[in-house]
C-alpha positions in Angstrom: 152.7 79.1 122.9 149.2 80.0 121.1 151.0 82.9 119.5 153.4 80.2 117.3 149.7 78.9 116.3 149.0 82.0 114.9 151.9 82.7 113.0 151.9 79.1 111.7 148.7 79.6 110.7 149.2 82.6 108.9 152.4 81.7 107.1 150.3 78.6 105.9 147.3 81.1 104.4 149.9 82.6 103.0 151.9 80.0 101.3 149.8 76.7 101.3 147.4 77.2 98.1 145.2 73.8 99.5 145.4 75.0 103.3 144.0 78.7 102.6 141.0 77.3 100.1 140.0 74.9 102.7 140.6 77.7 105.6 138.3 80.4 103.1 135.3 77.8 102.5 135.0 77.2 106.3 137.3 79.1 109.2 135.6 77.4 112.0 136.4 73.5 111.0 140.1 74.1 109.4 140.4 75.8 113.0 138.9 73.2 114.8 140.5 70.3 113.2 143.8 72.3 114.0 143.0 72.6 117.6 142.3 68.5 117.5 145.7 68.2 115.9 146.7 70.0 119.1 147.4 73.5 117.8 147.0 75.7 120.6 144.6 78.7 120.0 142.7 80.6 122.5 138.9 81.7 122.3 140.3 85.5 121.0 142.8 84.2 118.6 139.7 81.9 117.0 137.8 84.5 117.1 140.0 86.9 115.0 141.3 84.1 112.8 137.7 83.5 111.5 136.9 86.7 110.8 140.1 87.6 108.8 139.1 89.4 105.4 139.2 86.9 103.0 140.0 89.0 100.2 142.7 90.1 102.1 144.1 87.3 102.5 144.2 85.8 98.8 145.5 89.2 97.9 148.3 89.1 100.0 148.9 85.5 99.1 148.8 86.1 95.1 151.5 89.1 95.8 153.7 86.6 96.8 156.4 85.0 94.2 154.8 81.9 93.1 158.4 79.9 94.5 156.9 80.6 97.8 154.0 78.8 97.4 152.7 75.0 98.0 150.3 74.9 94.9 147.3 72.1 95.6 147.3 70.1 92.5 143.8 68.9 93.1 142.3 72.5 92.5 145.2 72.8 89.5 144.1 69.7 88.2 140.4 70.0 88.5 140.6 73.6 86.5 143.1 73.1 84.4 145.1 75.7 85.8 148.0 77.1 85.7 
């Protein structure tokens, strides 16, 4: 079932604006608050999750159409962005 983790997980880097800043300032305690929410992960898929590129991943997630994406009004509101 750790593979669904992992794809959830992904999907939210991906699309959840709030989730992916919080995941790129610090892998390890998005990943273990996760597991304490009783995401199932194993010691490899942890491993490979934190060291994901990060500029990899907020390149992938700006190519995605904007409708597909949970924007975090905090930051938005913060920065005055768009």
């Amino acid at each position: 079932m750790s593979h669904r983790s992992v794809e959830t997980i992904i999907g939210k880097l991906a699309t959840d604006e709030g989730f992916r800043r919080r995941f790129l300032a610090d892998p390890a305690a998005v990943l273990d608050e996760l597991r304490g929410q009783g995401c199932e992960l194993s010691p490899v898929e942890i491993g490979a999750l934190s060291a994901l590129d990060r500029a990899a991943i907020t390149a992938f997630a700006e190519a995605l159409d904007r409708r597909l994406q949970k924007v975090d009004l905090r930051t938005h509101l913060n920065t005055g962005g768009d």
